[in-house]
C-alpha positions, 0 to 999 in steps of 0.5 A: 571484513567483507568476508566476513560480512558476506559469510555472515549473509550466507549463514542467514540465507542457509536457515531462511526461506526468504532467501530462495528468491533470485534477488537478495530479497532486500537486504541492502547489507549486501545489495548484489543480485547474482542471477540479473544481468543489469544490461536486460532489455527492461520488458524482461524486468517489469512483469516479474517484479511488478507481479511479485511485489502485488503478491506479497502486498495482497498476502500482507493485507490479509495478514496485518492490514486485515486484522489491524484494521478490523476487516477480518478477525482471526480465531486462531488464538497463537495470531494476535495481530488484531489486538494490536500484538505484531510480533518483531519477526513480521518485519523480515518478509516485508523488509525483505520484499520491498527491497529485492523489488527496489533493485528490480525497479532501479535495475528497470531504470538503468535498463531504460537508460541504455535503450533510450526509453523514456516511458520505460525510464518513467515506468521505473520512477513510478514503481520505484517511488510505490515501493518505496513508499510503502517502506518508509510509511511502514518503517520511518527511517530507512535506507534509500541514497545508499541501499542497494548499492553494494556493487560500489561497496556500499555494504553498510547503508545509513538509513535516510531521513524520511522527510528527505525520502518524500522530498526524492520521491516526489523529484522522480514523480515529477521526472516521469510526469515530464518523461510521460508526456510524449504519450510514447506507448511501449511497441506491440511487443514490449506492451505484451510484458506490461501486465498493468496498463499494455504499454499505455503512457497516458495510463501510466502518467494518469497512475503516476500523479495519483500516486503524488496525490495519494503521498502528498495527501499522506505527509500534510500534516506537515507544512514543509517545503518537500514537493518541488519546492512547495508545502503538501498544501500548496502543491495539491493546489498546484496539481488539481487547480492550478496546473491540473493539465499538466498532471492528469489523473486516473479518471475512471474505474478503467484506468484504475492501477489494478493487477488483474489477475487473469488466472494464467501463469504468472498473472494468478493471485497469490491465494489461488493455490491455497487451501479453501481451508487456509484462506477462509476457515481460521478468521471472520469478517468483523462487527465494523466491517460487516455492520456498515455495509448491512446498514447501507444494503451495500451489494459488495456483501456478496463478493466479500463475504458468506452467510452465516446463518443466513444473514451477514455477520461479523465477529468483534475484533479484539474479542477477549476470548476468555469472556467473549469465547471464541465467535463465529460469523461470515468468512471470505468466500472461496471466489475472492481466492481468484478475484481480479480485482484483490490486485488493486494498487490504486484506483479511481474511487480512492482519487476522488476520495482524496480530492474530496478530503482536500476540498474539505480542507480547503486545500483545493477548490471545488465541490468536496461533496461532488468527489465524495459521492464520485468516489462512493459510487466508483467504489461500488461499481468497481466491483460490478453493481450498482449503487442501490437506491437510496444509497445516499440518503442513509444518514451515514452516507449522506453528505451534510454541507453543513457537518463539521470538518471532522464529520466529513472526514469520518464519512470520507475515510470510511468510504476510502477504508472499502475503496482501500479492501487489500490494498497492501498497507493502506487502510493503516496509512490513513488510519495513521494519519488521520485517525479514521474511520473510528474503529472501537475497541475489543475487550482484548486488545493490548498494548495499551488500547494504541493502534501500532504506529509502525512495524520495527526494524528487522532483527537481523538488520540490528545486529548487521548495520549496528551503527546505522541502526543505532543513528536511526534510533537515535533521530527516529526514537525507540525502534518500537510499534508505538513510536510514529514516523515524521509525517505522523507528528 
């Protein structure tokens, strides 16, 4: 059965592109990566798996997130992502990536362990949990305690719950918060390979319990015991009031987890070598995007988007392109193909922004407006401007202690919605979650009007771990965009 196993692997590896990576671009079937000595020192892992994996999360964003959450709209009529018509083949290249990267960092792990290098054991951790987190919230149910492990045979992993996904993420969140508190940097040498923070522990651990900020944020709507014991709820409190000593987080635009790209290989964004054509010239930003950021006079304007026609305007997304035509408006300026800063994975504004969401709930204490005008005013200088004047007497911006509930939130998540700008899936995450910002809907859009609620199984891991699948299935429901994930329900 093996065998047969393995032909069948090298049969799909012949008639896909996917499989000319050195790892086994994630497919768990068969979990083994030829071409990597699980002995390396772990510098020798980390710029090339971290760099990877930004790649293939910017390329997605502009992709699906992008188009789902109406910051472009493409005029190319075969690509209909932003009437919420995803095709079953967009699951492989993410499925795919996220899993060669899983075994990277869990390689990464090991090798830390034979060195006896805690900040790089926690490094791991760190990037292990961003992944996987990024499978799980796109997929439900997936496989984690028995992925990757077919070295030991494992060739057929069930999928886990992901409810118990999220109760082991934050485990190992936990575990390298404690590993980062000897504040040990990486040697001179070793920092050198650190493309992100250059070997910095407290950076790193500042990142790390950013990360456990943004995913307890994601699961609570739910009330359950999953983090160290304690509800979402209860450990936000733990972590921003109670202890907050003891999980410092990102505390400035400076120490924002961003991949800035420097133009020197390897460290060159995924679109530099594209076509100026390619990367601007078959989609528009849209109405919502570019409407808001005109009433606000926001300066990001000019690095997100061109003119047309001398003013910035956006197009409608789920434009009907019978009765609408097809629009045409601002596009990405060529200067985004190269920009630094597309290389974000999680920065300051969006820590204030989640702090201000969970004072507002009244799940932390605190001054909910204080955080959100720290966030706004990150998000905006990040990019190197200055907040106009008036910025905050706009009356879309402008905080109202008095406002609903929901009011606040509207005003949080639109903000975070640019803080998020490429930020691989995020923007839908949140989207999922809490249903803003309110997006309106375009004359063409399909499947019944309903934001996707996930991305379905690859087509090959159907048919090649049938039985898991089918489990999976079973306890998740209909391996379809509209069926929502544990912390969606």
């Amino acid at each position: 059965m093996k065998t047969i196993k393995l032909l069948t692997w090298l049969l799909l590896a012949s008639t896909s592109a996917a499989t000319l990576s050195a790892c086994t671009d994630g497919f768990e079937e068969l979990n083994v990566n030829p071409n990597q000595n699980p002995n390396v020192i772990p510098e020798t892992l980390l710029a090339p798996a971290l760099t990877d994996l930004v790649k293939r999360n910017m390329d997605r964003a502009r992709r699906i997130t992008n188009e789902l959450m109406q910051v472009q709209v493409t005029r190319n009529e075969g690509d209909a992502i932003h009437r919420y018509v995803v095709r079953p083949a967009e699951a492989d290249y993410m499925w795919n990536g996220w899993y060669t990267q899983l075994t990277d960092f869990r390689d990464l792990y090991r090798s830390a362990e034979a060195v006896n290098s805690p900040t790089f054991k926690a490094i791991a951790r760190i990037l292990e949990v961003w992944t996987v987190s990024l499978l799980t919230d796109t997929f439900g149910d997936v496989p984690y305690s028995q992925a990757i492990r077919g070295r030991e045979g494992l060739l057929q992993p069930s999928f886990d719950k992901q409810e118990d996904i999220y109760k082991d993420l934050f485990t190992k969140l936990e575990e390298a918060n404690e590993l980062l508190k000897a504040n040990t940097n990486l040697s001179a040498d070793q920092s050198q390979l650190d493309p992100l923070y250059q070997g910095n522990a407290a950076k790193w651990r500042k990142f790390g319990n950013s990360l456990y900020l943004r995913l307890l944020l994601r699961v609570s709507n739910r009330t359950d015991a999953v983090a160290n014991g304690m509800s979402p709820q209860d450990k936000l409190r733990d972590m921003v009031n109670t202890n907050a000593a003891a999980y410092p987080l990102i505390s400035n635009n400076e120490e924002s987890a961003i991949m800035r790209w420097t133009g020197t290989a390897p460290y060159q964004s995924p679109f530099a070598t594209f076509r100026t054509a390619d990367f601007s010239s078959f989609s528009s930003l849209s109405q919502f995007f570019v409407n808001n950021l005109n009433e606000w006079n926001d300066p990001r304007r000019a690095k997100w988007m061109t003119l047309y026609q001398g003013v910035y305007e956006g197009i409608p997304s789920g434009y009907d392109p019978i009765t609408q035509g097809q629009p045409v408006g601002s596009t990405y300026p060529a200067a985004l193909m190269t920009e630094p800063l597309l290389g974000n994975i999680l920065n300051y504004g969006e820590v204030q922004l989640l702090l201000a969401e969970a004072t507002a709930r009244g799940w932390v204490s605190g001054n909910a407006q204080t955080y959100y005008e720290a966030g706004t005013t990150a998000g905006i200088t990040l990019w190197g401007y200055t907040v106009p004047t008036g910025y905050f007497d706009n009356s879309d911006v402008k905080w109202e202690p008095t406002s609903t509930l929901d009011r606040q939130l509207e005003q949080i998540h639109l903000q975070k919605y640019y803080a998020l700008f490429f930020t691989d899936f995020q923007q839908w995450f949140e989207y999922r979650r809490t249903g803003h910002p309110v997006l309106p809907r375009g004359a063409g859009v399909r499947n019944d009007g309903k934001m996707p609620a996930r991305i379905n199984y690859p087509v090959y891991v159907q048919s090649l771990n049938q039985q898991s699948y089918q489990a999976a299935i079973a306890d998740q429901g209909p391996d379809d965009v509209n069926t929502k994930v544990w912390w969606q329900n």
